[in-house]
NUDREN-5288 format. One record per residue: residue in three letters; x, z, y of N, C-alpha, C in turn. Coordinates in steps of 0.02 Angstrom, whole numbers, plus 32768, in hexadecimal, padded with zeros to 4 digits. Last residue first. Layout:
<rs>
ALAXZYXZYXZY ...
</rs>
This chain:
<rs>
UNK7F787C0C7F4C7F627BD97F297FBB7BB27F21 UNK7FC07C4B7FEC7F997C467FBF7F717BF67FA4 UNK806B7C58800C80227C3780207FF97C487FE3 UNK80C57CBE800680A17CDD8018805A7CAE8026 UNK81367CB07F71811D7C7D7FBE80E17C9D7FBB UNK81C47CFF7F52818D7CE97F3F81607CB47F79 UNK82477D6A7F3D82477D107F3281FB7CF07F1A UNK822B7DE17F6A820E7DC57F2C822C7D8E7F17 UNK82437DB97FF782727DEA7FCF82657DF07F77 UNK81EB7D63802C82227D51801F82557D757FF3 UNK817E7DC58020816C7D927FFC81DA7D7C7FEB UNK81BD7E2A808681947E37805081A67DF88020 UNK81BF7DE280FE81F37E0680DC81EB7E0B8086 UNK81217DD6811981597D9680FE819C7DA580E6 UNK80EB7E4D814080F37E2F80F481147DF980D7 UNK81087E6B81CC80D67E8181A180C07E5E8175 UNK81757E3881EB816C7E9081DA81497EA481C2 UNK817C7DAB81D581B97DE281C481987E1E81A5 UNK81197DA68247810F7D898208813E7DAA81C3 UNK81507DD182AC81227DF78292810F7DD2825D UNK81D67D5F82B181D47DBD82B2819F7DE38297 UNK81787CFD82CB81B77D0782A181D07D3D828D UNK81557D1C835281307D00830F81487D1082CD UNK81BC7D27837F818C7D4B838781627D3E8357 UNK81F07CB1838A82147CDA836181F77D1B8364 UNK81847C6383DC81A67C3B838381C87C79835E UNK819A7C748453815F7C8B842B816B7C9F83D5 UNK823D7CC3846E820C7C96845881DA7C9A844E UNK82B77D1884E182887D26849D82497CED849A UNK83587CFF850D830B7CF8852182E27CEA84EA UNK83C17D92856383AC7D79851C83607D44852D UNK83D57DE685B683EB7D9685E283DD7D72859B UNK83D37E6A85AA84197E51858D841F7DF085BF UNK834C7E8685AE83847E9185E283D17E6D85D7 UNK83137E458547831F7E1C858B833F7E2985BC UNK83447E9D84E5835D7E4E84D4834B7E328527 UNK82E07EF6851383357F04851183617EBF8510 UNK826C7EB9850782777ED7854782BF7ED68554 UNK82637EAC846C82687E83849D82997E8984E3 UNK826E7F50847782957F15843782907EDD846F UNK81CD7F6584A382117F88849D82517F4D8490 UNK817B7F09845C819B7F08849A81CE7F1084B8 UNK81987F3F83D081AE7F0683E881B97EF28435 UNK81647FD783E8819E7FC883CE81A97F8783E1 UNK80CF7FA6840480FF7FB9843581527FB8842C UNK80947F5A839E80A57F2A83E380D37F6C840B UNK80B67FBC834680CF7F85834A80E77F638379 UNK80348007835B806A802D836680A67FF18365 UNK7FC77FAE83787FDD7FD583A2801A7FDC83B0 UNK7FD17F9882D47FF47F5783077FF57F6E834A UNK7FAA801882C27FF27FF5829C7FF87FCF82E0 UNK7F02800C82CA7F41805182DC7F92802982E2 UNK7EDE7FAA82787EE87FA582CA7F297FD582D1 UNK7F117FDD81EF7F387FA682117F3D7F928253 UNK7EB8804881E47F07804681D57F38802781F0 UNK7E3E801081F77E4E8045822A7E9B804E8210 UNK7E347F9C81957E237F8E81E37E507FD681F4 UNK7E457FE881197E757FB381437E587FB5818C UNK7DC7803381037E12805881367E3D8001812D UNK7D6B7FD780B67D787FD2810D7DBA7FF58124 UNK7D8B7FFA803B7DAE7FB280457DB27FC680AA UNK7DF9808D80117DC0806C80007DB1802C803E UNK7E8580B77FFF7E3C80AA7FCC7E17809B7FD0 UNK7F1F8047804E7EC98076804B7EB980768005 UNK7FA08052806B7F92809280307F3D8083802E UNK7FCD7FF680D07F86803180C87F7B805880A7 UNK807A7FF4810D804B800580DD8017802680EC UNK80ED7FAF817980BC7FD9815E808B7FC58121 UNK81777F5A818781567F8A81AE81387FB38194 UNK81E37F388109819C7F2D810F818F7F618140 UNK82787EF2814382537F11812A82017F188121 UNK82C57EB881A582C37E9C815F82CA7EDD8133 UNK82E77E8E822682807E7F81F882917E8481BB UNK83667F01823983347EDF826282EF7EC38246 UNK83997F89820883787F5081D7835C7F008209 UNK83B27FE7827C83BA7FDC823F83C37F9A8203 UNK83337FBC82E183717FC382E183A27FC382B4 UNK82D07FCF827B82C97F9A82A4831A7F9782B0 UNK82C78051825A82D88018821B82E17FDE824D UNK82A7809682D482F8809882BE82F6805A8285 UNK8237805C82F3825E8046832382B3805182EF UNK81EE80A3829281F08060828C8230802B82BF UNK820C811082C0821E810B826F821980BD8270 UNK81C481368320820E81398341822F811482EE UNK8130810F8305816380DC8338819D80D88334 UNK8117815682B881258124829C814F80FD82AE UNK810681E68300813681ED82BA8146819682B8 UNK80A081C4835F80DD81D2837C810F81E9832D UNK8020817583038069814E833A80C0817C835B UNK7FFF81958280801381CB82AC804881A882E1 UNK7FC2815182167F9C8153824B7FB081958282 UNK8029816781A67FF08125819F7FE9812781F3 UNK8081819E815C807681B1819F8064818581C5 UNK806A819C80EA806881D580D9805B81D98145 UNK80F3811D80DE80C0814480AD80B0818580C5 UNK811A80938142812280E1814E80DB81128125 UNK8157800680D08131803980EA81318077810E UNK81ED7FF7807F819F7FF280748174801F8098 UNK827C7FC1806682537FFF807982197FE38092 UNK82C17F697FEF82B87F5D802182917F968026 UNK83637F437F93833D7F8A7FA783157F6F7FC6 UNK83DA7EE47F7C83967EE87F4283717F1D7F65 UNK84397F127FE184117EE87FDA83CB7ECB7FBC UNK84797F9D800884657F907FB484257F4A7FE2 UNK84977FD7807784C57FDF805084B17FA1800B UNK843A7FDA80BF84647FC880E984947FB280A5 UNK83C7802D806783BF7FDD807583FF7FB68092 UNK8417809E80858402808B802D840A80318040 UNK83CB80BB810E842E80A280FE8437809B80BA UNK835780CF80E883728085811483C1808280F7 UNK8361814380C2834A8105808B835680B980CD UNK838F818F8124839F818D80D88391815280A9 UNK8319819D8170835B817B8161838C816D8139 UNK82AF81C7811A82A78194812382FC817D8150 UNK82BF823F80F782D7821680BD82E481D680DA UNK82A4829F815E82DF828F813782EE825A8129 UNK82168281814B821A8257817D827382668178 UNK81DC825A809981E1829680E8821882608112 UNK81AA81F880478178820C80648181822680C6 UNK81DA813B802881D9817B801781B3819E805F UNK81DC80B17FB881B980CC7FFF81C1811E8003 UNK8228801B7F8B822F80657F9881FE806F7FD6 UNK824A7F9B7F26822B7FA47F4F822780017F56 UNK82D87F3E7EDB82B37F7D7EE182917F877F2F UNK82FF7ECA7E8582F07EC27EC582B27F157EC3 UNK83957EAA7E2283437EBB7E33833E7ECF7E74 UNK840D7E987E1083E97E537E2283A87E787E16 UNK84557F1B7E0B84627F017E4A842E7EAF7E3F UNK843B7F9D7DDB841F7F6D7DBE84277F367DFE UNK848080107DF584A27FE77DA584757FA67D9B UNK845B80107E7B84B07FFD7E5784AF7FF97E2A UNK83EA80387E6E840E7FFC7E9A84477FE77E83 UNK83DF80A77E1983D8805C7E1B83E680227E31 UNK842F80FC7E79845080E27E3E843180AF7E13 UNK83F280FD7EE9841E80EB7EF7844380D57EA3 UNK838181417EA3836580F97EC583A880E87EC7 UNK83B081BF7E8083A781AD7E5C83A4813F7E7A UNK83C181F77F28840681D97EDE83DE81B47EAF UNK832781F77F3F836881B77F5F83A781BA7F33 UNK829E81F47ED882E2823B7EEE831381FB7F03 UNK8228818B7F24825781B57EE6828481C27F08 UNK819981667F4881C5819C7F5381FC81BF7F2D UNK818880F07ED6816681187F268182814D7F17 UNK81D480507ED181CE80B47EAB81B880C87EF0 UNK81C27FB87E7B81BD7FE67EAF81A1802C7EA0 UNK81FB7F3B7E5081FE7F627E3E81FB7F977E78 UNK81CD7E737E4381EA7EAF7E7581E77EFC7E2F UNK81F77E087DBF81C57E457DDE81E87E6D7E06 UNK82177DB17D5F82287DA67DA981E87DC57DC0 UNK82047DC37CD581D77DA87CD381E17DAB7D3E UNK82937DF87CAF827E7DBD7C9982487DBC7CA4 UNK829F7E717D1E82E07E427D0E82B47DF97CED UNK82327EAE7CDD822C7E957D3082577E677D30 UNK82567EE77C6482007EAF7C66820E7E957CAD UNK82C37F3B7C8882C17EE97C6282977EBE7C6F UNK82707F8D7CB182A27F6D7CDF82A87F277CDD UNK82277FCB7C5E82067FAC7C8C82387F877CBF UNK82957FCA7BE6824D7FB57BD6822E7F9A7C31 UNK8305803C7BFC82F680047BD582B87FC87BB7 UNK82DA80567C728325802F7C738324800A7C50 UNK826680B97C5C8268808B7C98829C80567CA2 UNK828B80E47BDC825980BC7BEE826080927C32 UNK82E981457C10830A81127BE182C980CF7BD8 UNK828C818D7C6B82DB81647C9E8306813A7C5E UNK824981D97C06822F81B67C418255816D7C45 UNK829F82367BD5828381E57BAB825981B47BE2 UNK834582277C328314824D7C2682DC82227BEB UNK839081F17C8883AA82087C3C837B820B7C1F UNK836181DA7D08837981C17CF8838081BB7CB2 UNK82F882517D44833D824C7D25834482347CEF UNK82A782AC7DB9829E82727D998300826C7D89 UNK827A83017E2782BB83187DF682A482CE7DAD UNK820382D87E72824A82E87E87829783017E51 UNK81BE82517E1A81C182937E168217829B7E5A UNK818681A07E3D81BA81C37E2681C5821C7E4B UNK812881207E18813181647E4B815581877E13 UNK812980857E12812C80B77DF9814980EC7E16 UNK80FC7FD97DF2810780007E1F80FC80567DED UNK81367F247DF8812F7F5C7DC481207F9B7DF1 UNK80F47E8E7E4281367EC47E4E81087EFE7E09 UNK809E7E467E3680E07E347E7281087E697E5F UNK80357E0F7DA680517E467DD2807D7E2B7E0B UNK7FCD7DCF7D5280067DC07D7A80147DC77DAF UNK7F8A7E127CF17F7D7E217D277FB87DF77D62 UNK7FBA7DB97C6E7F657DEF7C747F587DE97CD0 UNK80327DC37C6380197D927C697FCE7D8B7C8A UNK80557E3E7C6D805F7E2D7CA080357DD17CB6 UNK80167E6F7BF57FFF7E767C3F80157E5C7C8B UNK80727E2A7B96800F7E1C7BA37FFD7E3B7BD4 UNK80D97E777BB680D97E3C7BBF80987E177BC6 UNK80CD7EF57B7B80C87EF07BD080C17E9E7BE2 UNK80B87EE07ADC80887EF87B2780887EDB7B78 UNK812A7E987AD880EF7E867ADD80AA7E837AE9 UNK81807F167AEB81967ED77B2681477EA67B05 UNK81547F637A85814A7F7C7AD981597F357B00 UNK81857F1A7A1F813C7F1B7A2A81297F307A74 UNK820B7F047A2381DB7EC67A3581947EE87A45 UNK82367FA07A1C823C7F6F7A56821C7F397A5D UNK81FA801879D481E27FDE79DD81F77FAF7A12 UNK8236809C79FA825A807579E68255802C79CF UNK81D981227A3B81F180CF7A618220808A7A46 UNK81DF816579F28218816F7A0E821C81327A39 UNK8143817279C7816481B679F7819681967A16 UNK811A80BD79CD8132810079A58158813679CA UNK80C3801B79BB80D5806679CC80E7809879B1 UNK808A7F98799780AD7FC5795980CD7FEF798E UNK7FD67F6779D780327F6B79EA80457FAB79A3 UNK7F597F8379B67F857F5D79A47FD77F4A79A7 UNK7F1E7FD87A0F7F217FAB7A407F497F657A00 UNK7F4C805979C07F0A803179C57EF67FEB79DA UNK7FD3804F79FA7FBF804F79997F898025799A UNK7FCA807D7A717FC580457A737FCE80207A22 UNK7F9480FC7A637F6A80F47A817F5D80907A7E UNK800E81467A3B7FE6813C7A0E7F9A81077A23 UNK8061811C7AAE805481167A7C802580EA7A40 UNK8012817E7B06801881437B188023811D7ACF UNK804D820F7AFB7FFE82067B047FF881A27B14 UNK80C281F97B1280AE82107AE0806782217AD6 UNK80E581CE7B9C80E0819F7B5A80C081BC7B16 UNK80CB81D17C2780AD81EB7BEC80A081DC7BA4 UNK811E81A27C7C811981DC7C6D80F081FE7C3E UNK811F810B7C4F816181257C58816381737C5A UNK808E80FA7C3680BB80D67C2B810080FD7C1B UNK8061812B7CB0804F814C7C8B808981217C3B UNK80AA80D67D3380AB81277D32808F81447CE8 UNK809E80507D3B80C880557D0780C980A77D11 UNK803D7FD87D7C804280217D92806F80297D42 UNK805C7F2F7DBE805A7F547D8780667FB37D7F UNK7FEA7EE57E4880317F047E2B801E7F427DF6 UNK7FAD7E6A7E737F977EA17E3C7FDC7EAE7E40 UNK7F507E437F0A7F767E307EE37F8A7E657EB8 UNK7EC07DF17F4F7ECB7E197F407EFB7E187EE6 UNK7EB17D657F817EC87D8B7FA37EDC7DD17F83 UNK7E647D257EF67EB37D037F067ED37D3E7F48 UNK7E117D7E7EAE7E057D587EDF7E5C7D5C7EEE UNK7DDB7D407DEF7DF87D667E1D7DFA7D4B7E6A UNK7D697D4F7D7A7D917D277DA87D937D387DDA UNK7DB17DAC7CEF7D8D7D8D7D367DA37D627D50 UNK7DD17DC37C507DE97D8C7C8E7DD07D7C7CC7 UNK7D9E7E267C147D7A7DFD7C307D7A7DC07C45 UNK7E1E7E7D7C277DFD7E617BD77DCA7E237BF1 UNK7E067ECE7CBC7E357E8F7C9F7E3A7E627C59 UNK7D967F197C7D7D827EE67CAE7DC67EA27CB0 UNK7DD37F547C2B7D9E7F457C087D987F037C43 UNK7E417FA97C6D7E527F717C3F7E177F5C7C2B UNK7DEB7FF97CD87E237FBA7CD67E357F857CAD UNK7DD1805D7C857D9A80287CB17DC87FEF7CD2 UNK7E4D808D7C3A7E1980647C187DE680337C56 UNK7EDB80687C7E7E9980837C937E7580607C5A UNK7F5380387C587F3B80787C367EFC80987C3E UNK7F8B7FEA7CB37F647FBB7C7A7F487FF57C3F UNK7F577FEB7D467F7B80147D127F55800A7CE1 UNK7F707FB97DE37F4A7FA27DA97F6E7FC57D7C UNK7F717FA47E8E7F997FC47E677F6D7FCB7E20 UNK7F8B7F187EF77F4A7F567EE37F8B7F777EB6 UNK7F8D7EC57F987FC27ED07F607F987F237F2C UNK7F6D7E447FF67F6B7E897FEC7F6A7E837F95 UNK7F547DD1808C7F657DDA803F7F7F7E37803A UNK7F247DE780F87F1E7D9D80D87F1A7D99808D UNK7EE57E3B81837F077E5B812B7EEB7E02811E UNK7EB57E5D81E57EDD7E1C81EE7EE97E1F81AB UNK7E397E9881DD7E767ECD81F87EB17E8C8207 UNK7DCE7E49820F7DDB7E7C82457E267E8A8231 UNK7DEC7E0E81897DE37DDA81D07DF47E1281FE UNK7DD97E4C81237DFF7E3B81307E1B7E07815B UNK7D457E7181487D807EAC81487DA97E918148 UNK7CF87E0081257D0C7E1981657D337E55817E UNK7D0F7DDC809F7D327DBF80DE7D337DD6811F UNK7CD37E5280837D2A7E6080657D487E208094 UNK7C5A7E9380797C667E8680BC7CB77E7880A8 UNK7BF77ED580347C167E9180217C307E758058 UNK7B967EFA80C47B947EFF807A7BCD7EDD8063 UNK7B9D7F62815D7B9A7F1C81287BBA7F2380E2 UNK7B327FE681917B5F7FC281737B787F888156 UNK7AAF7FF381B87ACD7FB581C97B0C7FC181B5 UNK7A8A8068816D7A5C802E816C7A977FF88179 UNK7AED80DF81897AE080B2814E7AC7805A814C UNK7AC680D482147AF980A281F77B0480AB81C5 UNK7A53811581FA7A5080D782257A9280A981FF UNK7A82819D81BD7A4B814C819F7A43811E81C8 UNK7AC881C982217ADE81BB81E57AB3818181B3 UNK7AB381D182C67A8681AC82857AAA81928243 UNK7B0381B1833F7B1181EE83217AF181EA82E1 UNK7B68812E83787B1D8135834C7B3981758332 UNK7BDD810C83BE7BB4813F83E37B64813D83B1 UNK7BF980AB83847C2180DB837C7BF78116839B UNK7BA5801E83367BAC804E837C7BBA8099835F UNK7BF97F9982E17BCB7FC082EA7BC27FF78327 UNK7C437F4482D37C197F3282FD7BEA7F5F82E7 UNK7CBF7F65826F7C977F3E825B7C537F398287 UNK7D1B7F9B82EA7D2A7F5882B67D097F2D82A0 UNK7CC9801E82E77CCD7FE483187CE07F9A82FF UNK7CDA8046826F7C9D803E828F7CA4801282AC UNK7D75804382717D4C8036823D7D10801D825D UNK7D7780C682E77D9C807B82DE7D7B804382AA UNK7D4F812482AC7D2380FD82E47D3C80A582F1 UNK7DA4812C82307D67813C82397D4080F8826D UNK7E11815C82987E12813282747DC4811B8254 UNK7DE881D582CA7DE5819B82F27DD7815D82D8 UNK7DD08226825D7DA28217826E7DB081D68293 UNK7E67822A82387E33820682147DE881E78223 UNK7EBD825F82977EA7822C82927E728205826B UNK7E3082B983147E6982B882DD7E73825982C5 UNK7DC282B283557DFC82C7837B7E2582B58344 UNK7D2E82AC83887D4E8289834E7DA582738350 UNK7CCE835283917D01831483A07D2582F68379 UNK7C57839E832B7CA1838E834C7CBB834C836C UNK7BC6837882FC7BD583BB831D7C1483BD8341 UNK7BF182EF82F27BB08310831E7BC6833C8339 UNK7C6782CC82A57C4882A082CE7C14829F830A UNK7C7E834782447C99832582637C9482F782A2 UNK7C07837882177C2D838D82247C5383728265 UNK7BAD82ED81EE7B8E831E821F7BB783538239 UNK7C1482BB81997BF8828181D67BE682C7820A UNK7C168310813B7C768302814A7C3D82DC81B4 UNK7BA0832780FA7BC4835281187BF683448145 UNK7B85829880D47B6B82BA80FE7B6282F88127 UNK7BF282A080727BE3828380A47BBB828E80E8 UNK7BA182FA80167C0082FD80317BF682E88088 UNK7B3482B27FE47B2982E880087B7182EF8037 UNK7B6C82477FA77B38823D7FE77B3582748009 UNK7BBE82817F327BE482617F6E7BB182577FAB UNK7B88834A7F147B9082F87F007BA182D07F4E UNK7BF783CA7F327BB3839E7F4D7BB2834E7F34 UNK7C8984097F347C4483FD7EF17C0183D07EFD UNK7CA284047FBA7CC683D27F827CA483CB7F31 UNK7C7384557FF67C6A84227FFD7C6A84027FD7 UNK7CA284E07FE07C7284C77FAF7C61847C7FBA UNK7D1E84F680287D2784C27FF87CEA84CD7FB2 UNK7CDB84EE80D37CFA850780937CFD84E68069 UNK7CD084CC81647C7D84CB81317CA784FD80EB UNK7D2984A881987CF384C181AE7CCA84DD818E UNK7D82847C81437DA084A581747D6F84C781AB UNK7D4A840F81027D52844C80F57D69848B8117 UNK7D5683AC81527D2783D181527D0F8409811F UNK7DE6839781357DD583B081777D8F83D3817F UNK7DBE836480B67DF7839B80B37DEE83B58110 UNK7D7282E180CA7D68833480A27D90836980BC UNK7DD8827F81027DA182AE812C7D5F82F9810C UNK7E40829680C17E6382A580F47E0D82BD8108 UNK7DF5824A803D7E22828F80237E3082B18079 UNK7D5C8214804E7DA5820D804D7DC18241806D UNK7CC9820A80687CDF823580447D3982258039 UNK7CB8819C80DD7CB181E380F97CD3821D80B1 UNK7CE78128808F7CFA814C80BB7CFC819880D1 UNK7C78813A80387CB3812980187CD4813C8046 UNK7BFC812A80947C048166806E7C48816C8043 UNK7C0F809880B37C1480D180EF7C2F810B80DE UNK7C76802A80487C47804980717C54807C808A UNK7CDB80357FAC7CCD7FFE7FF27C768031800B UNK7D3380067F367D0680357F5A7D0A801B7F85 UNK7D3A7FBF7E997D3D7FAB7EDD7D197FD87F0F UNK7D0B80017E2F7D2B801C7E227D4B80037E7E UNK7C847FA57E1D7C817FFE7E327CD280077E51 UNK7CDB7F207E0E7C937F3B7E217CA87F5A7E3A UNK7D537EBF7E0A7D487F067DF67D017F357DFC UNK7D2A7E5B7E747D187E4C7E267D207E8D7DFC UNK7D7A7E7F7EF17D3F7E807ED37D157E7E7E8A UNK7E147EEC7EB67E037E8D7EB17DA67E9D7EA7 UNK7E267F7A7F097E227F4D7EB07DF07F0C7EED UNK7EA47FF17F427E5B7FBB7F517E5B7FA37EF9 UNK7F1E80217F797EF0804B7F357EA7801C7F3F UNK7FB47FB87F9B7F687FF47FBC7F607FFA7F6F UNK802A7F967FEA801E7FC07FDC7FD07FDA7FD1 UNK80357F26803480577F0F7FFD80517F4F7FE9 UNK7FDC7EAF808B7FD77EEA807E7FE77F008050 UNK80117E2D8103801B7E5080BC80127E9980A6 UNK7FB67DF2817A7FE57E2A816B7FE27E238120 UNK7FD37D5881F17FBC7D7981B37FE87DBD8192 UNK7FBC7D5A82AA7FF67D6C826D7FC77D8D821D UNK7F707D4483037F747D0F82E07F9E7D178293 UNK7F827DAB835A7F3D7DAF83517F257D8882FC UNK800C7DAF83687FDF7DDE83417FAE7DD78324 UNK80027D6883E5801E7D3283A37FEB7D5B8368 UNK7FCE7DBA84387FAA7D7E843D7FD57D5683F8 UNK800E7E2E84427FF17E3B841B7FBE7DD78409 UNK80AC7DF9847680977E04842C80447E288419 UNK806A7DC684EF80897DA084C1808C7DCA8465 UNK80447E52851E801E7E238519802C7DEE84E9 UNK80C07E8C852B80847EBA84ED80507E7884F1 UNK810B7E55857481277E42852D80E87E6A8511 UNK81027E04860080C27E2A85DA80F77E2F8588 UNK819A7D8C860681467DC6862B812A7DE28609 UNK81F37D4785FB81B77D3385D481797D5985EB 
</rs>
């Protein structure tokens, strides 16, 4: 077939991604939708480096000023060597601007505004998956509203304050009208909560980060079995834990064998560990490389082993982004690292005397980057 980096990046070009992990909000969120230059430059990876210059008075400076520390640090006085910065340039470029403008107010100026089709044109992102916690007040006021929402951007239910903080929760949902009480012993009223939100936000999946000594017994782990499990069982919701302790994941899997658990975990341990979870337990699918967004020589060999492992039946990656442009620099980065793993993969299938298709090339990156996804839901990834 020849060129296999050519062939797969020329289908690539065409492959819609599912971004089944980020921290974004549905335009219609106003403020709370971050987006622009100075939203960038102040994010947690390019502070924290320019601190490493400057110190951590940085971090008291209102956000214009930040910024204009993290740009003149980083971008002038240094090379744009790490990944964030690259990433960064990546971004720029994406959106047709010149990487070589040293003029923090220049590209202020030409930044684009409201630019959410054209962010999601550069990175390929079709559909993307937010995280909504029906505990945010600036959240729930704007979901009270009923916006009208944009069909690409999809709501999953954040269940962390919920399940870890009930006793500040509560009392919280008295007000709200729900009959609440310390012991949780309101079962209709909690299942009528969660039930107006799911209706509220119609979620794909429930999601919730889980402590390293998380247990099961605990009031947390009787909430999560008896209340957010259920709500997934009858209202056909994924259920996904970022980073939980693997016994514990392994004993969901097993007592709850018709849910469909989504898992992402952090150290690079775990991450076999959680493939052979998937080898074992069907309902599991592994989600993303969290935490090692934009480092090709960690992603490649991690993506190649699930590859091996699992062959597409998993989700390649996750943006985790906050704010809307890092798609572009998350996702170029990715399909890099992709087209090589697949080559790879290919290459082997042709030594064998194997002969690889456009059609199953297609078929493959459609797989990896979110059609797994959708199918593992039992959902359909068209929109409308």
């Amino acid at each position: 077939m020849g060129d296999w980096h050519y062939q797969i990046r020329r289908i690539l070009i065409q492959t819609p991604i599912t971004d089944v992990q980020t921290h974004l909000y549905d335009p219609c969120f106003g403020t709370l939708a971050l987006s622009g230059l100075d939203e960038l430059l102040t994010s947690p990876s390019l502070v924290a480096e320019t601190c490493r210059f400057k110190g951590n008075a940085l971090r008291d400076l209102p956000k214009a000023a930040q910024a204009e520390q993290v740009w003149q640090t980083l971008l002038v006085e240094n090379s744009p060597l790490s990944d964030s910065t690259r990433s960064l340039l990546t971004i720029l470029q994406g959106l047709g601007l010149n990487v070589n403008e040293r003029r923090l107010d220049a590209l202020r100026e030409a930044f684009p505004r409201n630019a959410v089709d054209h962010v999601l044109g550069v990175s390929g992102v079709s559909r993307l998956v937010m995280r909504n916690d029906p505990f945010d007040e600036k959240e729930r006021a704007i979901w009270q509203t009923q916006p009208q929402r944009d069909p690409r951007f999809c709501a999953a239910l954040k269940m962390d304050a919920m399940v870890f903080e009930w006793s500040s929760i509560w009392p919280r949902m008295k007000t709200w009208g729900y009959k609440a009480g310390p012991d949780f012993s309101q079962s209709d009223e909690i299942m009528r909560f969660l039930d107006t939100w799911v209706d509220r936000t119609q979620p794909l999946y429930c999601s919730l980060s889980l402590p390293s000594d998380f247990d099961l017994k605990s009031e947390a782990g009787q909430l999560l079995r008896k209340y957010v499990l259920p709500l997934c069982a009858k209202r056909s919701l994924g259920m996904s834990l970022l980073h939980p302790p693997l016994d514990r994941l392994e004993d969901l899997c097993r007592d709850f064998p018709d849910q469909r658990f989504l898992a992402t975990v952090v150290s690079l341990q775990e991450q076999h560990q959680l493939v052979e979870l998937a080898r074992r337990y069907a309902n599991l699918l592994p989600v993303g490389c969290w935490g090692l967004l934009s480092n090709p020589a960690m992603v490649a060999p991690l993506t190649q082993m699930r590859l091996d492992m699992l062959g597409s039946t998993f989700v390649a990656q996750v943006s985790d982004s906050h704010v809307l442009e890092q798609l572009i620099g998350k996702w170029v980065h990715f399909k890099s690292v992709l087209v090589e793993v697949l080559a790879q993969a290919y290459s082997s299938l042709e030594a064998l005397g194997y002969q690889v298709e456009s059609e199953q090339i297609e078929r493959d990156l459609r797989d990896l980057l979110g059609e797994s996804f959708w199918r593992f839901l039992g959902k359909s990834s068209n929109l409308g």
